[in-house]
N, CA, C and O atoms as CSV, one atom per row, in Angstrom:
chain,resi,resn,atom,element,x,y,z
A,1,UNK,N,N,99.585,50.915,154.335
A,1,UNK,CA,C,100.743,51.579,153.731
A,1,UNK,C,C,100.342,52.142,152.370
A,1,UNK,O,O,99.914,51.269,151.615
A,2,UNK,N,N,100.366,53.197,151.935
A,2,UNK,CA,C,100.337,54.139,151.283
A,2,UNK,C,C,100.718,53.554,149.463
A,2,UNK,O,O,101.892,53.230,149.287
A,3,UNK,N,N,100.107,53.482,148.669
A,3,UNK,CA,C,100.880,52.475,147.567
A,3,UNK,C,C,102.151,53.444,147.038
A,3,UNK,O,O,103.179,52.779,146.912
A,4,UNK,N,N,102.264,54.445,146.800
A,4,UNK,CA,C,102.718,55.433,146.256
A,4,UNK,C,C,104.191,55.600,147.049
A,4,UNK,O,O,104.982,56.326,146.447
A,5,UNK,N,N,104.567,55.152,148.047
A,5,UNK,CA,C,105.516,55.164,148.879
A,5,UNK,C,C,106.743,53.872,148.548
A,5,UNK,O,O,106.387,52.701,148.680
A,6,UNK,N,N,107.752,54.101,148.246
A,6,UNK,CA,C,109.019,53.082,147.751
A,6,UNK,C,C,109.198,52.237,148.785
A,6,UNK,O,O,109.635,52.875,149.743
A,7,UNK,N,N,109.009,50.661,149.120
A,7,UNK,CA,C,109.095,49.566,149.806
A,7,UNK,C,C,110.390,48.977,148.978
A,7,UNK,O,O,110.746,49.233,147.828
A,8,UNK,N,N,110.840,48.296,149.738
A,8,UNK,CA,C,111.960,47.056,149.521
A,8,UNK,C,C,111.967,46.527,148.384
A,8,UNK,O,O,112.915,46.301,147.631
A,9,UNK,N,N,110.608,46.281,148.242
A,9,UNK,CA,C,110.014,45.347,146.819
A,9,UNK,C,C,109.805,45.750,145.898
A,9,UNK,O,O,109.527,45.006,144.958
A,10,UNK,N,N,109.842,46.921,145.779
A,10,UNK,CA,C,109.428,47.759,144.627
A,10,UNK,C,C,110.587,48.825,144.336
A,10,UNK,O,O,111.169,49.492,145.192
A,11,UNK,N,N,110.787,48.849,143.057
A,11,UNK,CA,C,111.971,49.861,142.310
A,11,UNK,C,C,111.394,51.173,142.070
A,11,UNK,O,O,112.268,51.700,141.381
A,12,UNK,N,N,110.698,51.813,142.176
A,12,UNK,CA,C,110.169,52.802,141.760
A,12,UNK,C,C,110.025,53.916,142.668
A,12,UNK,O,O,109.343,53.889,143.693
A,13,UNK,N,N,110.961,55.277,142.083
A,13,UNK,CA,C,111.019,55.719,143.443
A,13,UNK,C,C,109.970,56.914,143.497
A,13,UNK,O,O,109.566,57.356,142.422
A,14,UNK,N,N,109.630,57.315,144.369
A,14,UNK,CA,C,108.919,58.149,144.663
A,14,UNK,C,C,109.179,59.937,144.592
A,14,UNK,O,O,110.161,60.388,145.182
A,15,UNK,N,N,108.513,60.609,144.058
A,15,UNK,CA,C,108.859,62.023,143.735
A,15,UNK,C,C,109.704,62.771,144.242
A,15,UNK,O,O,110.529,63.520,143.720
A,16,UNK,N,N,109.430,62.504,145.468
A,16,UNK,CA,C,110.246,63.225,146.534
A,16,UNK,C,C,111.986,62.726,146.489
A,16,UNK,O,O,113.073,63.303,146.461
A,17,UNK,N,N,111.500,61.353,146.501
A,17,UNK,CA,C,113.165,60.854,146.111
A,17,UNK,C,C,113.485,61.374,144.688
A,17,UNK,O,O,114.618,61.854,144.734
A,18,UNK,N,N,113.106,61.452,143.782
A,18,UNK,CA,C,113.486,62.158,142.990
A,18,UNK,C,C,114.002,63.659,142.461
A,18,UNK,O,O,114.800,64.030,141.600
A,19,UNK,N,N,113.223,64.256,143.321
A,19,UNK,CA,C,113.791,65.226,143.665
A,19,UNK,C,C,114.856,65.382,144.465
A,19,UNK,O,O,115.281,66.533,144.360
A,20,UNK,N,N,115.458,64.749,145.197
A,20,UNK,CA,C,116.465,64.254,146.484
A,20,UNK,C,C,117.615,63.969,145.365
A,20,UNK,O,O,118.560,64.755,145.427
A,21,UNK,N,N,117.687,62.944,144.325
A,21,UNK,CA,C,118.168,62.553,143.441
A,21,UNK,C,C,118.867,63.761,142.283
A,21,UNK,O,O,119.951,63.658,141.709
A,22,UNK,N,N,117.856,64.906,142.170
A,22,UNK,CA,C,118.079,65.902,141.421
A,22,UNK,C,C,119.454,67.364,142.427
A,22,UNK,O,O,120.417,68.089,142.177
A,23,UNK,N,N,118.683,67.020,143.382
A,23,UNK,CA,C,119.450,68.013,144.633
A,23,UNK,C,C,120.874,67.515,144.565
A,23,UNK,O,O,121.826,68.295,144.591
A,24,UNK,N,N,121.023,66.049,144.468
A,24,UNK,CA,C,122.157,65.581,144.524
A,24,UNK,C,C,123.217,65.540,143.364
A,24,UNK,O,O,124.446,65.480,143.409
A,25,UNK,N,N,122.531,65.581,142.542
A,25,UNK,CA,C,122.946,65.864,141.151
A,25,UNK,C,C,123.687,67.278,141.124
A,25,UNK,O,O,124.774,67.482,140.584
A,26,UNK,N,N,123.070,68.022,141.659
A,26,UNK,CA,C,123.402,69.129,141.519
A,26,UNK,C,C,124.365,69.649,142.140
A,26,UNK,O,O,125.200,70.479,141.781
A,27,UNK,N,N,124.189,69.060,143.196
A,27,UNK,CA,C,125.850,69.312,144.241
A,27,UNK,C,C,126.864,68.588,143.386
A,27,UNK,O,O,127.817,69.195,142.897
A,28,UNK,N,N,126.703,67.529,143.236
A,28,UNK,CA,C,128.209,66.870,142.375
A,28,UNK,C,C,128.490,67.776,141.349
A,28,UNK,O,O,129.664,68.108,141.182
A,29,UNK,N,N,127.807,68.131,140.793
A,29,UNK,CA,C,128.183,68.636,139.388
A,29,UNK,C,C,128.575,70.113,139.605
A,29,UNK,O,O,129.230,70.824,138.842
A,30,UNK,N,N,128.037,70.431,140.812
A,30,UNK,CA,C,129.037,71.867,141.053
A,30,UNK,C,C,130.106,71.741,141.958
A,30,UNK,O,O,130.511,72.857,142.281
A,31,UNK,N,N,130.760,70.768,142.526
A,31,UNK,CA,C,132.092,70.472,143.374
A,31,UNK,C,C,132.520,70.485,141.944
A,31,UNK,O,O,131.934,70.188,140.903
A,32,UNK,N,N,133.973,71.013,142.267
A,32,UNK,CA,C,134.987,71.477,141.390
A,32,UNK,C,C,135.606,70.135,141.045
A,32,UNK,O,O,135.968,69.999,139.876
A,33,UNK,N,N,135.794,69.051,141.945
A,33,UNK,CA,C,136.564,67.886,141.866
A,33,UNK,C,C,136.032,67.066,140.827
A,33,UNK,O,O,136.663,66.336,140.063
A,34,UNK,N,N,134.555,67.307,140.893
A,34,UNK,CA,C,133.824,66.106,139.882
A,34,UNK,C,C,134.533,66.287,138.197
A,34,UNK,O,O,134.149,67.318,137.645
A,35,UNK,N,N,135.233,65.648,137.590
A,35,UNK,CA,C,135.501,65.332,136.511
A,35,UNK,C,C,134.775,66.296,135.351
A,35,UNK,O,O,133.818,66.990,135.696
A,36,UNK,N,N,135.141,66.318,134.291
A,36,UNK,CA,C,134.225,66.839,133.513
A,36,UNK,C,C,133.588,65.455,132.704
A,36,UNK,O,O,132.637,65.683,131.957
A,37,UNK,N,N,133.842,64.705,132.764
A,37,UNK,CA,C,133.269,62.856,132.091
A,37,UNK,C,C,132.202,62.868,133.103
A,37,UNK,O,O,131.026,62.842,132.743
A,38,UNK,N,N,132.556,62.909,134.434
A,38,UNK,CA,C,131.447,62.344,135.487
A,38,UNK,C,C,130.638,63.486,135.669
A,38,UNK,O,O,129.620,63.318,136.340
A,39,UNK,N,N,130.910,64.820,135.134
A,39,UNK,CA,C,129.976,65.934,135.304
A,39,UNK,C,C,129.010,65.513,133.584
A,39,UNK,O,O,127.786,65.388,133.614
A,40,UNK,N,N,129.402,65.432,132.925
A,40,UNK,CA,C,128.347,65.127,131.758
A,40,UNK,C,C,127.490,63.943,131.616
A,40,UNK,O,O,126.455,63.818,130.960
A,41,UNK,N,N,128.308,62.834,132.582
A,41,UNK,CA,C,127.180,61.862,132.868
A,41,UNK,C,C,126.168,61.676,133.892
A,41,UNK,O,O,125.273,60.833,133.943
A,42,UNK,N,N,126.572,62.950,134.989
A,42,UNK,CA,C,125.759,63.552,135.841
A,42,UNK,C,C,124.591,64.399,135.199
A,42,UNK,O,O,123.476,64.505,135.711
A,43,UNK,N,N,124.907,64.874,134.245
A,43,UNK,CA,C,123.697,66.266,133.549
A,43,UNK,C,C,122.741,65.080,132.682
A,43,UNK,O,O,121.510,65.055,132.683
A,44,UNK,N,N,123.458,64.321,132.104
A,44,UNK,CA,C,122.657,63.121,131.477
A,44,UNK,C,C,121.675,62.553,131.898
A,44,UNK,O,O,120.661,62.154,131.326
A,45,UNK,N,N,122.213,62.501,133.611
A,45,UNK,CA,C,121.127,61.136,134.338
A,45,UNK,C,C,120.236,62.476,135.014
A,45,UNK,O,O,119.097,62.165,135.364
A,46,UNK,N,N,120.565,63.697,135.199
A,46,UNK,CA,C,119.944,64.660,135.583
A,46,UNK,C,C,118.629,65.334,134.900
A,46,UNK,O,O,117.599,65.816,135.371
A,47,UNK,N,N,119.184,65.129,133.426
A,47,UNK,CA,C,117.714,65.479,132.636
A,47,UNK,C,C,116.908,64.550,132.412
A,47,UNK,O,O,115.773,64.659,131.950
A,48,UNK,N,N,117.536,63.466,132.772
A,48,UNK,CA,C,116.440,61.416,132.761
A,48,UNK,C,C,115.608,62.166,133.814
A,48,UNK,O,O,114.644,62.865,133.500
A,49,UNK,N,N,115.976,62.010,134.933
A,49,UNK,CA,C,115.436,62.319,136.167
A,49,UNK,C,C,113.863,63.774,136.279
A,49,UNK,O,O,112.739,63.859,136.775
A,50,UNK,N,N,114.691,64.510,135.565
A,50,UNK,CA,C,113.973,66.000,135.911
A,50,UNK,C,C,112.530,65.224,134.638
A,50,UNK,O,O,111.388,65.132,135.088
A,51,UNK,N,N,112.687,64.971,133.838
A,51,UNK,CA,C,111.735,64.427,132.891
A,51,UNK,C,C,110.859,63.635,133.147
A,51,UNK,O,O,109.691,63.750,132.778
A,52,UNK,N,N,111.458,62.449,134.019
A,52,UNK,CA,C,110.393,61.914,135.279
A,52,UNK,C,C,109.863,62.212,136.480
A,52,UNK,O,O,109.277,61.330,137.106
A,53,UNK,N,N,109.956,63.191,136.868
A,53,UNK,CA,C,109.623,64.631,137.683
A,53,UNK,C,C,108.203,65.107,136.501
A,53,UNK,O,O,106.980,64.971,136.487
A,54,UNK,N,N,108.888,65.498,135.926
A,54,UNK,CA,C,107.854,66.221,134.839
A,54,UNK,C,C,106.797,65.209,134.401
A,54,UNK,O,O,105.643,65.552,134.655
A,55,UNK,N,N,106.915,64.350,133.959
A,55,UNK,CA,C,105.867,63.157,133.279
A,55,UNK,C,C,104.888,63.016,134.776
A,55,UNK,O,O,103.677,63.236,134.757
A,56,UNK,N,N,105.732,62.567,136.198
A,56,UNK,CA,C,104.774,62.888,137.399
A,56,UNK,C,C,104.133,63.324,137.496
A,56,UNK,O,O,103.026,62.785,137.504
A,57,UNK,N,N,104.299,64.802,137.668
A,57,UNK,CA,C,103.913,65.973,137.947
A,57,UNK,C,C,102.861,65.971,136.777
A,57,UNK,O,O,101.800,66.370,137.258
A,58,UNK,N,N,102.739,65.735,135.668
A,58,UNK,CA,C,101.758,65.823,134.648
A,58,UNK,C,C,100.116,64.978,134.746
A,58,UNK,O,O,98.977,65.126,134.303
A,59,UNK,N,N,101.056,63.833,135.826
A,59,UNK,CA,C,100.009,62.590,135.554
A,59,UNK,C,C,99.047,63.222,136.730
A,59,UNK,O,O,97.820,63.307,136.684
A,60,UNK,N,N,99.838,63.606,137.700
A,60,UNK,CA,C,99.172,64.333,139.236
A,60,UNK,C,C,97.962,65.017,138.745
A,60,UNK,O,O,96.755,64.822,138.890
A,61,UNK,N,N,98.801,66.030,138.010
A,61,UNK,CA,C,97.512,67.458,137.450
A,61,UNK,C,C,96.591,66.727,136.949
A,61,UNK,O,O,95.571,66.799,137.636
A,62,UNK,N,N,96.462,65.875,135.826
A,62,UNK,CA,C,95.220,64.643,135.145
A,62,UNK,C,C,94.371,64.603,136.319
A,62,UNK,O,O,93.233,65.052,136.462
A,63,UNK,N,N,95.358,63.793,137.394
A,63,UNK,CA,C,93.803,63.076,138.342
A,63,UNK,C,C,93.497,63.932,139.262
A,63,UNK,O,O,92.617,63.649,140.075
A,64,UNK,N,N,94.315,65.413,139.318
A,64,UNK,CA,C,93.491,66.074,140.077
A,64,UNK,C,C,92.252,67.195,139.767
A,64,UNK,O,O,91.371,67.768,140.409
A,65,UNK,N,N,92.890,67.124,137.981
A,65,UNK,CA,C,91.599,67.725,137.067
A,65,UNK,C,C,90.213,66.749,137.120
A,65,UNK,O,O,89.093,67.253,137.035
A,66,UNK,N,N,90.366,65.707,137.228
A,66,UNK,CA,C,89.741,64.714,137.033
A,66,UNK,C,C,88.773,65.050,138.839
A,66,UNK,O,O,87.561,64.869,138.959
A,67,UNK,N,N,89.218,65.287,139.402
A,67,UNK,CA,C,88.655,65.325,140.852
A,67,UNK,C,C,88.141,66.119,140.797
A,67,UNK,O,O,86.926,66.007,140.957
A,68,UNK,N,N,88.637,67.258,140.570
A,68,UNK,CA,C,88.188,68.640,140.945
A,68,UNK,C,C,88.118,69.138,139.370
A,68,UNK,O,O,89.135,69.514,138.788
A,69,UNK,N,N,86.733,69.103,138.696
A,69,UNK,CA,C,87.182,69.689,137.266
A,69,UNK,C,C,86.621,71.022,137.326
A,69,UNK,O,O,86.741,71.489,136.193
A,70,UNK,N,N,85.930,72.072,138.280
A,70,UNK,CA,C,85.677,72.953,138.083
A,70,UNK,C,C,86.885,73.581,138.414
A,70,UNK,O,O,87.287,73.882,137.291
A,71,UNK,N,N,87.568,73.903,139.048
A,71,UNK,CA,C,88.986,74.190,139.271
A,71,UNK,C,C,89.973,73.849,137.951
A,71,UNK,O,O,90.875,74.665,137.761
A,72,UNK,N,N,89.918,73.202,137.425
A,72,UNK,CA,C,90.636,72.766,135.878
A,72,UNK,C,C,90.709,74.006,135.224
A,72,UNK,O,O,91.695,74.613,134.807
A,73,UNK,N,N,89.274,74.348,135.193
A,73,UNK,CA,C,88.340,75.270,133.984
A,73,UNK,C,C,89.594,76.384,134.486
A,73,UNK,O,O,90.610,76.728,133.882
A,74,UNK,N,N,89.018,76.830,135.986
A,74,UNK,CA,C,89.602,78.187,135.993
A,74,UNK,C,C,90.874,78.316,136.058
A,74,UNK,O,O,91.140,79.509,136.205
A,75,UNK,N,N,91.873,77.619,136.017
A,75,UNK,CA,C,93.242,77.387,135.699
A,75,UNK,C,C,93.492,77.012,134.237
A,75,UNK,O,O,92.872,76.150,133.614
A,76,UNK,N,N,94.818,78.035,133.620
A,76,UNK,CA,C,94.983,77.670,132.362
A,76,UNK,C,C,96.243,76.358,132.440
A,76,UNK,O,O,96.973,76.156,133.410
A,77,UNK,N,N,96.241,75.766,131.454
A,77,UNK,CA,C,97.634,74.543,130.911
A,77,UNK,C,C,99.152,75.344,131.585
A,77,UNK,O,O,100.074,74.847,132.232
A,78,UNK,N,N,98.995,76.319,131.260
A,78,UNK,CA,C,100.484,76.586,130.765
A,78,UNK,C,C,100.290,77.742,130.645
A,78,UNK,O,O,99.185,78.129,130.267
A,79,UNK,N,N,101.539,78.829,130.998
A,79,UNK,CA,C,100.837,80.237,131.322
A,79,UNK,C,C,100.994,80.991,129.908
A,79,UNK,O,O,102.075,80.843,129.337
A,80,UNK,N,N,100.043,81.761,129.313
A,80,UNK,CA,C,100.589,82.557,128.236
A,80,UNK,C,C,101.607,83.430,127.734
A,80,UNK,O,O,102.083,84.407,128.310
A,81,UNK,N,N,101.836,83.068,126.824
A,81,UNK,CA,C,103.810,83.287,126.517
A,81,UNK,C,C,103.489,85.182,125.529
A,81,UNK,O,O,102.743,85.220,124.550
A,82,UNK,N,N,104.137,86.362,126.015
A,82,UNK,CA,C,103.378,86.967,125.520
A,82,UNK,C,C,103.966,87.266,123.769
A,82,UNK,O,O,104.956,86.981,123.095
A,83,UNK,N,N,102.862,87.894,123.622
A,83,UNK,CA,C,102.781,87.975,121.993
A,83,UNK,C,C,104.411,88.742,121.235
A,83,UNK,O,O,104.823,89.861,121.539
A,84,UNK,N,N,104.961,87.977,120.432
A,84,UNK,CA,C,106.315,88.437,119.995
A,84,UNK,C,C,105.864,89.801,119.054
A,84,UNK,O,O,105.016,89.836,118.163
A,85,UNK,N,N,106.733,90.912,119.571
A,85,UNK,CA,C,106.952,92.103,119.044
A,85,UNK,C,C,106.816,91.786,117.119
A,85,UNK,O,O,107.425,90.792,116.724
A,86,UNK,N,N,105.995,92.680,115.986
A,86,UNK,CA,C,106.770,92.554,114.546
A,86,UNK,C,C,107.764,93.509,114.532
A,86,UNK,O,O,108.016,94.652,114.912
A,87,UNK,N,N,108.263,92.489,113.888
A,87,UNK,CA,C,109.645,93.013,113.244
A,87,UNK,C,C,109.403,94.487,112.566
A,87,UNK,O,O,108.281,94.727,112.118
A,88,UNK,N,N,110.679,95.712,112.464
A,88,UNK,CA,C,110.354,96.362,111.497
A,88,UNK,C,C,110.233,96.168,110.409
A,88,UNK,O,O,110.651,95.199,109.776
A,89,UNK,N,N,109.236,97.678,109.779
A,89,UNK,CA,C,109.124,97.651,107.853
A,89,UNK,C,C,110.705,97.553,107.495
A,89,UNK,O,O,111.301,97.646,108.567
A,90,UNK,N,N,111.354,97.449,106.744
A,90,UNK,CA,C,112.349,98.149,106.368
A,90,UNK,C,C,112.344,99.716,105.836
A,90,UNK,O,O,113.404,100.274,105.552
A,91,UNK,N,N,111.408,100.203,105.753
A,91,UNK,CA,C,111.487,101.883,105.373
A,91,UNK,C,C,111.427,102.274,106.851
A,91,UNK,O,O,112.195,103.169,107.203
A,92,UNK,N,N,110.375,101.557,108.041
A,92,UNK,CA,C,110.885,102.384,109.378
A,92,UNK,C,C,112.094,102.100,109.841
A,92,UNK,O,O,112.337,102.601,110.939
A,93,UNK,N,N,113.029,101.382,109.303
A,93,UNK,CA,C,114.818,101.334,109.702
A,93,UNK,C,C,114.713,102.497,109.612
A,93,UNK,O,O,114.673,103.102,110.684
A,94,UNK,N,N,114.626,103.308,108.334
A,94,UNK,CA,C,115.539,104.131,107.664
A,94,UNK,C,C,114.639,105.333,107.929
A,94,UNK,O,O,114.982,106.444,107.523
A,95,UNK,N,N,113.059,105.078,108.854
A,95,UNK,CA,C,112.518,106.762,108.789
A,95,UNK,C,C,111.624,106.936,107.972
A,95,UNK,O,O,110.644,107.624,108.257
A,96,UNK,N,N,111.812,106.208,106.496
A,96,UNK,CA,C,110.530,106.198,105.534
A,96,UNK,C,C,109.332,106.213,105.896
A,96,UNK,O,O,108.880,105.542,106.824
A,97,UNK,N,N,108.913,106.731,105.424
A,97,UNK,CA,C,107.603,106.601,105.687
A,97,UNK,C,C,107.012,105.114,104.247
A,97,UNK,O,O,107.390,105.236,103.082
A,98,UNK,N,N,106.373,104.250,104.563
A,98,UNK,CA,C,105.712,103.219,103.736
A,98,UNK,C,C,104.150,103.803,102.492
A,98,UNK,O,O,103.576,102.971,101.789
């Protein structure tokens, strides 16, 4: 049996259930009936959740850099965010020339 897989004995759930967990979240909180108290303590336990999704998902990429590190290389972290526009001079507001 697979260690990574949620048994009886063990509290810890597995990604997939977590994601299952998030799906579900998401339906309650868009039925109209759900409260607005039980909809904010839904978004609460929803961003717990998505964060342990994320911390997962982080630890995964580690040991699979770790396996495969030439593949690491050619993959970046995080995709590049592109470069923010400068602001105008204040004389090109107005046409000036600087």
């Amino acid at each position: 049996m697979p260690a990574s897989k949620k048994t009886a004995s063990t509290s810890t759930p597995t990604i997939e259930e977590l994601i299952q967990r998030l799906e579900e979240v998401t339906r309650r909180i868009e039925n109209p009936d759900t409260g607005l108290e039980n909809s904010i303590a839904l978004y609460e336990e929803g961003i717990a959740v998505a964060e342990e999704c994320r911390k997962r998902l982080q630890e995964t990429r580690k040991k699979l850099e770790t396996i495969n590190p030439d593949q690491a290389a050619a993959r970046p972290e995080k995709p590049a965010k592109p470069a923010k526009p400068e602001p105008p001079k204040p004389a090109d507001l107005f046409g000036m020339e600087s």
